[in-house]
mmCIF file of the N, C-alpha and C atoms, coordinates in Angstrom:
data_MODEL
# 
_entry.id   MODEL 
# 
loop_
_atom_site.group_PDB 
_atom_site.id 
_atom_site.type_symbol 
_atom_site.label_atom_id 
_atom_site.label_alt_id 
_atom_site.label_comp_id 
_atom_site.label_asym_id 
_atom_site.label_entity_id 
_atom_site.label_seq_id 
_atom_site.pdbx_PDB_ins_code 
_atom_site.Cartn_x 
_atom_site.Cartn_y 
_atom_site.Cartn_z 
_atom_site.occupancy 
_atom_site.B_iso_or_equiv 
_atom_site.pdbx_formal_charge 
_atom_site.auth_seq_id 
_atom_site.auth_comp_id 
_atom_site.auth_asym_id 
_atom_site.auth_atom_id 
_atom_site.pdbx_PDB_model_num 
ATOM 1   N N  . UNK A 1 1  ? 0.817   -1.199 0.000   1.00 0.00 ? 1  UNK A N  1 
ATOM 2   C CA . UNK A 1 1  ? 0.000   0.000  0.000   1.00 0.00 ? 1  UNK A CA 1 
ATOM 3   C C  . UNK A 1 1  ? 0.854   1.253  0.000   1.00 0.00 ? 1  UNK A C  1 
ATOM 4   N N  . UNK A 1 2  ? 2.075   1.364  0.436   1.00 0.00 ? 2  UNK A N  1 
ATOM 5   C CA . UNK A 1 2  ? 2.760   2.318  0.763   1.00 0.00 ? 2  UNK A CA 1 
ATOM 6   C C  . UNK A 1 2  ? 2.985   3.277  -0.303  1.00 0.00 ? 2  UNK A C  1 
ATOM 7   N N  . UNK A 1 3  ? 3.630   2.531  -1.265  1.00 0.00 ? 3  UNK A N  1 
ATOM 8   C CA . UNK A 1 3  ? 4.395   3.674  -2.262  1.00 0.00 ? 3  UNK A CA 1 
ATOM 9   C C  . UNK A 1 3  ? 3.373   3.984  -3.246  1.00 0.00 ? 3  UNK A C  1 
ATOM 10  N N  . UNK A 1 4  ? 2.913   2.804  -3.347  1.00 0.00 ? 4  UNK A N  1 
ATOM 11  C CA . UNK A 1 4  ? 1.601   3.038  -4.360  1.00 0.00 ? 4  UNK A CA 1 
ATOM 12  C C  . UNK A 1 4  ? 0.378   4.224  -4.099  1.00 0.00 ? 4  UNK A C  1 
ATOM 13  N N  . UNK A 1 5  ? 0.321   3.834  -2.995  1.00 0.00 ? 5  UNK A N  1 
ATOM 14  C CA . UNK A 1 5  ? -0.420  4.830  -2.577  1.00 0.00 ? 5  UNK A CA 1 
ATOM 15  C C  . UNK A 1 5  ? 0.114   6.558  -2.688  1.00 0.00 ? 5  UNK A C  1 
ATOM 16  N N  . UNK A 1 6  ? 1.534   6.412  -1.930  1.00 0.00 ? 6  UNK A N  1 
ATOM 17  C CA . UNK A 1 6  ? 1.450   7.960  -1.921  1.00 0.00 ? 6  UNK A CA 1 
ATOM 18  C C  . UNK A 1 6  ? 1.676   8.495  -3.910  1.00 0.00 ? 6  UNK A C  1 
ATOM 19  N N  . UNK A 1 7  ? 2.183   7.766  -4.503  1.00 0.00 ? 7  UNK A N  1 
ATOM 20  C CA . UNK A 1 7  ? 2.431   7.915  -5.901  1.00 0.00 ? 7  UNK A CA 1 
ATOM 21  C C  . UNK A 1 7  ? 0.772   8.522  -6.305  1.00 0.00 ? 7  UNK A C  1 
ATOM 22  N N  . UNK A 1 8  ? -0.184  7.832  -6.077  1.00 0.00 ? 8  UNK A N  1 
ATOM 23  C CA . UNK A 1 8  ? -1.250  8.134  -6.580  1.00 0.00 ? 8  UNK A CA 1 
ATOM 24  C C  . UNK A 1 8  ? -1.512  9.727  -5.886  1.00 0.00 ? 8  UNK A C  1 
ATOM 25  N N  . UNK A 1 9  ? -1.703  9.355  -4.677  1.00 0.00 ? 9  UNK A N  1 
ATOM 26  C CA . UNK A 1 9  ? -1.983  10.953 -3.637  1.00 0.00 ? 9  UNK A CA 1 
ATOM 27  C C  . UNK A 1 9  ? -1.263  12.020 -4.535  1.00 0.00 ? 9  UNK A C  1 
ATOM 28  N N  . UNK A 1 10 ? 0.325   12.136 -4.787  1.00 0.00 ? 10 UNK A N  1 
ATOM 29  C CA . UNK A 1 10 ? 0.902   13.203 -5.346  1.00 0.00 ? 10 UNK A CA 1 
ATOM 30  C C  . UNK A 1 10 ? 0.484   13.381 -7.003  1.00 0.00 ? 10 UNK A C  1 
ATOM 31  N N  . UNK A 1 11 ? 0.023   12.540 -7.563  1.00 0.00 ? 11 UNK A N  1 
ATOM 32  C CA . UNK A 1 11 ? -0.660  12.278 -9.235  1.00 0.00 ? 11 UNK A CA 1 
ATOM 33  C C  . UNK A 1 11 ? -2.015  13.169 -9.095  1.00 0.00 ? 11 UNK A C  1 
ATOM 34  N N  . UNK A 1 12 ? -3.193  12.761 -7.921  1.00 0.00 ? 12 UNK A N  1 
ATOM 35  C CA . UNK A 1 12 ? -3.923  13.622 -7.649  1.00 0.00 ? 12 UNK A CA 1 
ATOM 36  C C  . UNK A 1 12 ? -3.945  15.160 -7.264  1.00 0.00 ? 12 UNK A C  1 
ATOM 37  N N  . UNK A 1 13 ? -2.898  15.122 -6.117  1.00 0.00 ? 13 UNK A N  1 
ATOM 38  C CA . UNK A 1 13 ? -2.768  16.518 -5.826  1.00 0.00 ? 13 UNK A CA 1 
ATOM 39  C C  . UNK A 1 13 ? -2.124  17.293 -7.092  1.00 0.00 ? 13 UNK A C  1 
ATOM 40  N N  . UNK A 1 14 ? -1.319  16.569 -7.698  1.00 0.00 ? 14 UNK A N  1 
ATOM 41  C CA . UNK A 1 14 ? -0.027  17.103 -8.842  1.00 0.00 ? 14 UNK A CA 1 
ATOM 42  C C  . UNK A 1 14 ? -1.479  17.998 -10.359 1.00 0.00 ? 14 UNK A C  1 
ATOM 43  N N  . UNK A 1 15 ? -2.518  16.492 -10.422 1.00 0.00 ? 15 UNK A N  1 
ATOM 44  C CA . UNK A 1 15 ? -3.260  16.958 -11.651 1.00 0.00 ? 15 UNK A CA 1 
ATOM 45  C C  . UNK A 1 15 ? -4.275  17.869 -10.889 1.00 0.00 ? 15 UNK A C  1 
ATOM 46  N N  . UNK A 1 16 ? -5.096  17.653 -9.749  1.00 0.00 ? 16 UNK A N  1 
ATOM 47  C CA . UNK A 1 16 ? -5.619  19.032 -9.282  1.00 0.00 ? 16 UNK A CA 1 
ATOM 48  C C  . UNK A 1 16 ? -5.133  20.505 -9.319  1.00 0.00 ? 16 UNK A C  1 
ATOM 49  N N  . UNK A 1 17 ? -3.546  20.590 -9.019  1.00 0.00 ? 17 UNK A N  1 
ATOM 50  C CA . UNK A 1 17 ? -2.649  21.706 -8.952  1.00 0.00 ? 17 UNK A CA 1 
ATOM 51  C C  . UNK A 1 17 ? -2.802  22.491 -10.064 1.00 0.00 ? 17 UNK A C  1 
ATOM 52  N N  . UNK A 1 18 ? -2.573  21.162 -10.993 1.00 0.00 ? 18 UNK A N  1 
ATOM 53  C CA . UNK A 1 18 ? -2.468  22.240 -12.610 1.00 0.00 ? 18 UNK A CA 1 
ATOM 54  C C  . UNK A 1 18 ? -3.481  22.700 -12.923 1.00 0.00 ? 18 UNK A C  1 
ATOM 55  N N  . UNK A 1 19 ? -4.842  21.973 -13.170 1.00 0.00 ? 19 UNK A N  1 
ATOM 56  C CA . UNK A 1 19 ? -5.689  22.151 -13.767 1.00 0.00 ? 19 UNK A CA 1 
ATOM 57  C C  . UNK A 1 19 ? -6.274  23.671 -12.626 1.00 0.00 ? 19 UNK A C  1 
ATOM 58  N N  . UNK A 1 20 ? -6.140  23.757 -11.170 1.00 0.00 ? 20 UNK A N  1 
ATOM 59  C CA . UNK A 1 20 ? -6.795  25.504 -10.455 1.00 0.00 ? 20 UNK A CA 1 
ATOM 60  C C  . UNK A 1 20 ? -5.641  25.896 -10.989 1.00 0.00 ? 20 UNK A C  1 
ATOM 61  N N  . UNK A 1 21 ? -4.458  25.968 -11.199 1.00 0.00 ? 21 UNK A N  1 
ATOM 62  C CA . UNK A 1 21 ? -3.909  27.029 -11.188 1.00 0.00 ? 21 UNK A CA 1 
ATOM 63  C C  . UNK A 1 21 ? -3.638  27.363 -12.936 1.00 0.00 ? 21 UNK A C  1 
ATOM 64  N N  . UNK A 1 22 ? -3.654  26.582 -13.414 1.00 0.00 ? 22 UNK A N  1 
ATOM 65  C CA . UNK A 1 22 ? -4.040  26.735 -14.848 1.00 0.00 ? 22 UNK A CA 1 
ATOM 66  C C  . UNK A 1 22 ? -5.584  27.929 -15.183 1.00 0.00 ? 22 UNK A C  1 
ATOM 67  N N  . UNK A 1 23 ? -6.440  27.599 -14.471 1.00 0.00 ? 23 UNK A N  1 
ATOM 68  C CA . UNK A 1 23 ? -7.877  28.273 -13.999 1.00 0.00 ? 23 UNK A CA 1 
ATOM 69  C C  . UNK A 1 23 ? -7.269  29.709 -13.942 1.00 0.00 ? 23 UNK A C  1 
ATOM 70  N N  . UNK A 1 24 ? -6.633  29.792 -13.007 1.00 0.00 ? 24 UNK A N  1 
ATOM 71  C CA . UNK A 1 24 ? -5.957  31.066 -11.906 1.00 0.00 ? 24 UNK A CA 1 
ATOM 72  C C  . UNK A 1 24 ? -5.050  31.838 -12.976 1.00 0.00 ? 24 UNK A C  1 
ATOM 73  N N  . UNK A 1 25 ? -4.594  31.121 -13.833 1.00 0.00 ? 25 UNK A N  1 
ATOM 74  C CA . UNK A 1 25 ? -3.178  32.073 -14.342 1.00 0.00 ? 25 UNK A CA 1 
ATOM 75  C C  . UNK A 1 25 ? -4.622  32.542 -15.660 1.00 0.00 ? 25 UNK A C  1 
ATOM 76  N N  . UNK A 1 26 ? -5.140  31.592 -16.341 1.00 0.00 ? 26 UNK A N  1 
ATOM 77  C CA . UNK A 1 26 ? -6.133  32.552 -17.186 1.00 0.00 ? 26 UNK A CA 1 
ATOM 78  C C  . UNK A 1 26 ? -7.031  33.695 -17.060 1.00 0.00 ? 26 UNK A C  1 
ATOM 79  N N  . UNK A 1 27 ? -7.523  33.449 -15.377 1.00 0.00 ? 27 UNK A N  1 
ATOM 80  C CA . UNK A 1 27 ? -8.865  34.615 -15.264 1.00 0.00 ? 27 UNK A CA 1 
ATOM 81  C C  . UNK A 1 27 ? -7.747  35.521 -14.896 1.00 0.00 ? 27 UNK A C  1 
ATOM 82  N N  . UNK A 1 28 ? -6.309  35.738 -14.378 1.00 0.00 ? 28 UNK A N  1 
ATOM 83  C CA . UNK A 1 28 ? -5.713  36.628 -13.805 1.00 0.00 ? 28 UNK A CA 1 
ATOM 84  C C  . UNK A 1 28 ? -5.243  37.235 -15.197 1.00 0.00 ? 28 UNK A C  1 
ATOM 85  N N  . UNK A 1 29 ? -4.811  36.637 -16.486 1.00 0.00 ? 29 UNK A N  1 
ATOM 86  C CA . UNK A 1 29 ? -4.716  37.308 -17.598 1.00 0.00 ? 29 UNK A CA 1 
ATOM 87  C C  . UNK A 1 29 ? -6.109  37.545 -18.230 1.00 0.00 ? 29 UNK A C  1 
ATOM 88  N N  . UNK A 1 30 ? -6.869  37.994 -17.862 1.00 0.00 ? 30 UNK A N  1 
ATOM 89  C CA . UNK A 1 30 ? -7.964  38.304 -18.019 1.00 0.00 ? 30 UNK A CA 1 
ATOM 90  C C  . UNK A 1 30 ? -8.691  37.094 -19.662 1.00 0.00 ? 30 UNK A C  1 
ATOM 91  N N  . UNK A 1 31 ? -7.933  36.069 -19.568 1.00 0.00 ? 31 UNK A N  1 
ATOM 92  C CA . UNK A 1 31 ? -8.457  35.416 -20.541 1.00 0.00 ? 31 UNK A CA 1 
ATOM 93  C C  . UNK A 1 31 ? -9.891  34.481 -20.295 1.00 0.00 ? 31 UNK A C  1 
ATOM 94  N N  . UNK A 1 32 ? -9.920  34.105 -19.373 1.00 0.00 ? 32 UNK A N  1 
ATOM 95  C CA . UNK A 1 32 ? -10.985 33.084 -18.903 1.00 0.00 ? 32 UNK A CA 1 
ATOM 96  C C  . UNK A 1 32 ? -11.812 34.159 -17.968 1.00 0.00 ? 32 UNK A C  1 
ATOM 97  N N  . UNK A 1 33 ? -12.970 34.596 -18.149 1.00 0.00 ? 33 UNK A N  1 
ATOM 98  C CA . UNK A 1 33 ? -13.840 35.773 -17.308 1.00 0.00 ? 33 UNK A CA 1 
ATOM 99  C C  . UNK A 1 33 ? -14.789 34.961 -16.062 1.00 0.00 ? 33 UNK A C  1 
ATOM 100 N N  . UNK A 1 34 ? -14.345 34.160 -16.327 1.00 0.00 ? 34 UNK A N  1 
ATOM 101 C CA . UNK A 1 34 ? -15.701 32.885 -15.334 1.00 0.00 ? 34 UNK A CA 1 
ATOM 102 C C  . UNK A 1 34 ? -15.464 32.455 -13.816 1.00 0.00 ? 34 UNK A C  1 
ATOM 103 N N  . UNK A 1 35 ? -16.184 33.094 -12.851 1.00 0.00 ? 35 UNK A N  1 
ATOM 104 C CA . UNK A 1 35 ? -17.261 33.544 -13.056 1.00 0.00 ? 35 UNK A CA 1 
ATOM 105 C C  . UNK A 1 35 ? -17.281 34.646 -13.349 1.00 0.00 ? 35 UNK A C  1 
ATOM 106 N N  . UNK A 1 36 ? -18.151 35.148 -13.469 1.00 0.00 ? 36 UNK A N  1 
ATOM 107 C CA . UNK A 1 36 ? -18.422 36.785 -13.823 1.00 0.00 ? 36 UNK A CA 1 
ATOM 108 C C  . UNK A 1 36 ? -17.791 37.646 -12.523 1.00 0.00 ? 36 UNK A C  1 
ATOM 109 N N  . UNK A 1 37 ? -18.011 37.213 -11.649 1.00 0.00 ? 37 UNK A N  1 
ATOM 110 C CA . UNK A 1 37 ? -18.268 38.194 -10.344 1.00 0.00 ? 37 UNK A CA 1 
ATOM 111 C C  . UNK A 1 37 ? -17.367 37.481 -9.888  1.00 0.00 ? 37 UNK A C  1 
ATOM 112 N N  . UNK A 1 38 ? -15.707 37.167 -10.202 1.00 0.00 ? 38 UNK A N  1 
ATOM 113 C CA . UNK A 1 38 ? -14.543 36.879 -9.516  1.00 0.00 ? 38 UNK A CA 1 
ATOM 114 C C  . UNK A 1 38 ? -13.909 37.533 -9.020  1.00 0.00 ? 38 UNK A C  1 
ATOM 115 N N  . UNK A 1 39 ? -12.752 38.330 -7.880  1.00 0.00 ? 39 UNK A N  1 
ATOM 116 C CA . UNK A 1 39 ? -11.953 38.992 -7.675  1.00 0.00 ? 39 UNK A CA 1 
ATOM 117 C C  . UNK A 1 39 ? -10.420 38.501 -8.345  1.00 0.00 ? 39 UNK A C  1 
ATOM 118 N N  . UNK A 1 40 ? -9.982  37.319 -8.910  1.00 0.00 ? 40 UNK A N  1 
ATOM 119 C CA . UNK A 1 40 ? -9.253  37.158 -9.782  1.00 0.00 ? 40 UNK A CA 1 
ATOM 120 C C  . UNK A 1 40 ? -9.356  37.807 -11.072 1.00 0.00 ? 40 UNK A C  1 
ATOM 121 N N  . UNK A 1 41 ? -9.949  37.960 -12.059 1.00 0.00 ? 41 UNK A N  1 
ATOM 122 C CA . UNK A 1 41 ? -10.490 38.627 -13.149 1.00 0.00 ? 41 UNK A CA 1 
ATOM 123 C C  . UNK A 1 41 ? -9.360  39.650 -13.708 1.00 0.00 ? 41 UNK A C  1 
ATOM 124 N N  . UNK A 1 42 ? -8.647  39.272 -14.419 1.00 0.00 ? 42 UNK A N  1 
ATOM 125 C CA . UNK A 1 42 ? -7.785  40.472 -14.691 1.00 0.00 ? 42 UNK A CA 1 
ATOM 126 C C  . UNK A 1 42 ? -7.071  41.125 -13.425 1.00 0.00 ? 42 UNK A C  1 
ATOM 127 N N  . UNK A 1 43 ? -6.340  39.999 -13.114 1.00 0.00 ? 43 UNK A N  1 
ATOM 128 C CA . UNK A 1 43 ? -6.156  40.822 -11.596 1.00 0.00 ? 43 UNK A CA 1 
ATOM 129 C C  . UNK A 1 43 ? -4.215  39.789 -12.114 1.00 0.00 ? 43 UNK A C  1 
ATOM 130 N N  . UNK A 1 44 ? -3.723  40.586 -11.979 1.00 0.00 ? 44 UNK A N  1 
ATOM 131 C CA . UNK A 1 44 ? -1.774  39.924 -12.641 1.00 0.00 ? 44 UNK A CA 1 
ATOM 132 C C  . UNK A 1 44 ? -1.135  39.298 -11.716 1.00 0.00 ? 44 UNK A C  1 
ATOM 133 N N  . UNK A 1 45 ? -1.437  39.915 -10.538 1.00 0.00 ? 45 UNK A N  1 
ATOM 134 C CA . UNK A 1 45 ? -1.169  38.721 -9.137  1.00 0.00 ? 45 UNK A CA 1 
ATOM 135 C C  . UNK A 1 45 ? -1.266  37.294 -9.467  1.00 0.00 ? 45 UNK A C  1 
ATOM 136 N N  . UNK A 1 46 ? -2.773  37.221 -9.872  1.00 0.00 ? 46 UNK A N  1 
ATOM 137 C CA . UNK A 1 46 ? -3.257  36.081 -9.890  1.00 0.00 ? 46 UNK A CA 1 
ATOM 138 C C  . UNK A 1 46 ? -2.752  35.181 -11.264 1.00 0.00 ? 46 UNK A C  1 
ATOM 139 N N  . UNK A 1 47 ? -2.017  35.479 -12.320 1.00 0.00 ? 47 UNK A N  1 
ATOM 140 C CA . UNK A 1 47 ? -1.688  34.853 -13.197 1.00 0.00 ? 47 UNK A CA 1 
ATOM 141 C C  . UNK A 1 47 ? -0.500  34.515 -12.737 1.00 0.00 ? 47 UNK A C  1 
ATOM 142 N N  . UNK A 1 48 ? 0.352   35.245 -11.574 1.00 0.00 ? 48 UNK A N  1 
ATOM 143 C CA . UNK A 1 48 ? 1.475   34.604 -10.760 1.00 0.00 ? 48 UNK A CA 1 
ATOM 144 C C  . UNK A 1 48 ? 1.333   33.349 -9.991  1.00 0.00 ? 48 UNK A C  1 
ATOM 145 N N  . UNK A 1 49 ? 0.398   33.491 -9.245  1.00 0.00 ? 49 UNK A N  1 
ATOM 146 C CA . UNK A 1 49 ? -0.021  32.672 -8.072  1.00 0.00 ? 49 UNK A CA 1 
ATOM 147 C C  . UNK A 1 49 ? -0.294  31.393 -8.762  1.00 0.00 ? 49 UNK A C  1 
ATOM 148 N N  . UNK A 1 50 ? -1.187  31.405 -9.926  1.00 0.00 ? 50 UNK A N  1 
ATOM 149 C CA . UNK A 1 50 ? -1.479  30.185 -10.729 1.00 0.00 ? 50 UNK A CA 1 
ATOM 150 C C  . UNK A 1 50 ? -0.084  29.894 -11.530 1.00 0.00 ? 50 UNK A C  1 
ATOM 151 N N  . UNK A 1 51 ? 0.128   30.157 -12.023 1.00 0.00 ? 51 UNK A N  1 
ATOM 152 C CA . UNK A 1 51 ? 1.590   29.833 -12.930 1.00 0.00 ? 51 UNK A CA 1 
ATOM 153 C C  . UNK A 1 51 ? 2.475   28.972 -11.158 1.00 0.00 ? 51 UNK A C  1 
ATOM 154 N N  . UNK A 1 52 ? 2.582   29.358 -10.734 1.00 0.00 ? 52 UNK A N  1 
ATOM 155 C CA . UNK A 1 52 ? 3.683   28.935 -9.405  1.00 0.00 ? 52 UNK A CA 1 
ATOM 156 C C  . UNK A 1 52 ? 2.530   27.992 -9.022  1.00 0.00 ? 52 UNK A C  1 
ATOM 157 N N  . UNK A 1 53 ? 1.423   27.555 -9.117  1.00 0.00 ? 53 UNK A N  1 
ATOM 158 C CA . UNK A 1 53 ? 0.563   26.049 -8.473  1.00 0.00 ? 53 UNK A CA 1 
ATOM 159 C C  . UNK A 1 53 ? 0.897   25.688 -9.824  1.00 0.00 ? 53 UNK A C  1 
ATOM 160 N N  . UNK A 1 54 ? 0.944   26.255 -10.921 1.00 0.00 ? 54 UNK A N  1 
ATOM 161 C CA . UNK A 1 54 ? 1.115   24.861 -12.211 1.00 0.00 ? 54 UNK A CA 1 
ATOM 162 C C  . UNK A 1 54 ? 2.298   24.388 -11.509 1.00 0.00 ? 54 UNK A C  1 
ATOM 163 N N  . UNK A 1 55 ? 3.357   25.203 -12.002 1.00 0.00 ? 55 UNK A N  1 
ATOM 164 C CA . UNK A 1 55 ? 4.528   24.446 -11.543 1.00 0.00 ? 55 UNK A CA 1 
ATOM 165 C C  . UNK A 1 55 ? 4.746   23.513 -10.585 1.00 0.00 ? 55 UNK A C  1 
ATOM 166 N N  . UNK A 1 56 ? 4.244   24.109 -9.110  1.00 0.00 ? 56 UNK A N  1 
ATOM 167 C CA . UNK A 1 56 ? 3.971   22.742 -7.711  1.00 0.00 ? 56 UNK A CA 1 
ATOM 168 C C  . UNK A 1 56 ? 3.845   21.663 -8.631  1.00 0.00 ? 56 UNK A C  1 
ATOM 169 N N  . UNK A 1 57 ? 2.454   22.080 -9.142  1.00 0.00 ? 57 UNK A N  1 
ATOM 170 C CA . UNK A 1 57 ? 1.600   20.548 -9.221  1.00 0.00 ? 57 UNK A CA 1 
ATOM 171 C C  . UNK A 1 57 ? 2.848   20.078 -10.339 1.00 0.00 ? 57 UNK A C  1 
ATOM 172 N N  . UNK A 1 58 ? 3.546   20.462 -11.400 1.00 0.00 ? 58 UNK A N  1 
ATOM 173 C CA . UNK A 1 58 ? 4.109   19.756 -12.323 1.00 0.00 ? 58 UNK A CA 1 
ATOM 174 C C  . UNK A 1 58 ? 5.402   18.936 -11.616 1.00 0.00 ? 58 UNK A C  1 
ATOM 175 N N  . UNK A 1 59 ? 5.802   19.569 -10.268 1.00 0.00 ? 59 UNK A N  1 
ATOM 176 C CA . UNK A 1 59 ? 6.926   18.781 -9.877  1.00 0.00 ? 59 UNK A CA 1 
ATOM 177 C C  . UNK A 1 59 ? 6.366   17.707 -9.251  1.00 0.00 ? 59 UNK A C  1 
ATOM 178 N N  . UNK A 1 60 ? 4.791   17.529 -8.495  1.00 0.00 ? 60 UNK A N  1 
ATOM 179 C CA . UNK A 1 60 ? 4.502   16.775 -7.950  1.00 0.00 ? 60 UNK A CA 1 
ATOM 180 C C  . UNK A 1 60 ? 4.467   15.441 -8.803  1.00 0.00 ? 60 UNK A C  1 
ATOM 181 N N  . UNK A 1 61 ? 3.813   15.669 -10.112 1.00 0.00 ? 61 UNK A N  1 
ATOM 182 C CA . UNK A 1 61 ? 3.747   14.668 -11.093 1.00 0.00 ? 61 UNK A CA 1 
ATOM 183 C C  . UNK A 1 61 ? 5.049   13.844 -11.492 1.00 0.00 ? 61 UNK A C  1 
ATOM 184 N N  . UNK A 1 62 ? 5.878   14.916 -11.725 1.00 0.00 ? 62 UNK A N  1 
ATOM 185 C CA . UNK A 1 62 ? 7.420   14.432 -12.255 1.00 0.00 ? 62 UNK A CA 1 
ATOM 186 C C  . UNK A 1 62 ? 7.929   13.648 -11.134 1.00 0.00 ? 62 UNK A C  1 
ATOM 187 N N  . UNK A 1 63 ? 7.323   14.051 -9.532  1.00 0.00 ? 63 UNK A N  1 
ATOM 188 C CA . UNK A 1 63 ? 7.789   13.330 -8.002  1.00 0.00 ? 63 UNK A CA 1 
ATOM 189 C C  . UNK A 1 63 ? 7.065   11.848 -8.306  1.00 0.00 ? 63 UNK A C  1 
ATOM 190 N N  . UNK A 1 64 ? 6.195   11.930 -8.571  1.00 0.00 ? 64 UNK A N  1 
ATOM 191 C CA . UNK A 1 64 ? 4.875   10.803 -8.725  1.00 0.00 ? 64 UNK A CA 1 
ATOM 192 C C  . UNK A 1 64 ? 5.709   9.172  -9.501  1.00 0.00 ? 64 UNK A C  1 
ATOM 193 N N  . UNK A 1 65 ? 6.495   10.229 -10.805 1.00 0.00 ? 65 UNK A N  1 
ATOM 194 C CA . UNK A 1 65 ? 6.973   9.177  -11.653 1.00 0.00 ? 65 UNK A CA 1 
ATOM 195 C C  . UNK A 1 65 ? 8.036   8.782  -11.546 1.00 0.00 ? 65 UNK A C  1 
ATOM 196 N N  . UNK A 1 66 ? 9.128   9.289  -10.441 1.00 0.00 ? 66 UNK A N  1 
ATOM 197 C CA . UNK A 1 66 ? 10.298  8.723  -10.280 1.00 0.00 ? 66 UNK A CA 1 
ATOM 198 C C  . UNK A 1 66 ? 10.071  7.911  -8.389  1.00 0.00 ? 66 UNK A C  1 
ATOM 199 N N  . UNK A 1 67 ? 8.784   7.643  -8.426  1.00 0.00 ? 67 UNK A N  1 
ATOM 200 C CA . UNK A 1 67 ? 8.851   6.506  -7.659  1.00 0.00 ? 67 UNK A CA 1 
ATOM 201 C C  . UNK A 1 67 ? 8.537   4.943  -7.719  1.00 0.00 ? 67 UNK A C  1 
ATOM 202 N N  . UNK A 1 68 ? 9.236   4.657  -7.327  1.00 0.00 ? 68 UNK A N  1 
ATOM 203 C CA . UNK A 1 68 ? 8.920   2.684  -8.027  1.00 0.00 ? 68 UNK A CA 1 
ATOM 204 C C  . UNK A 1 68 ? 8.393   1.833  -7.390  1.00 0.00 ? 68 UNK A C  1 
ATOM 205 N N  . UNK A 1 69 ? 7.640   1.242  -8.394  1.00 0.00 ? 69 UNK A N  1 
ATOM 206 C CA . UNK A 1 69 ? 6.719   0.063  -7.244  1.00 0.00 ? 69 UNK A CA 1 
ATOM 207 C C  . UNK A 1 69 ? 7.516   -0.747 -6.346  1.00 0.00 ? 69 UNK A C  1 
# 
């Protein structure tokens, strides 16, 4: 259960990561407007904050795959 397990946990957290902060870096470049009534929205912070969770999550994945059954 051990390794397997946490491999999966960091695959989850890793593809959750990207996909909000992927979210985050678009509405903060004002590309993705949704919802309407966000305080992200064109807001440049926020295309930081998301860009730096892609990345997390991308090391988590790359962590994910250099562990062995």
């Amino acid at each position: 259960m051990g390794r397997r397990f946490i491999k999966f946990v960091l695959q989850v957290f890793g593809v959750a990561l990207i996909l909000s902060g992927g979210l985050w870096t678009l509405q903060g470049l004002g590309i993705v407007m949704w919802p309407a009534n966000s305080f992200m929205l064109a807001d440049r912070s926020w295309a930081f904050y998301g860009s730096i969770t892609v990345l997390v999550g991308a090391i988590l994945l790359w962590g994910s795959g250099r562990i062995e059954r």
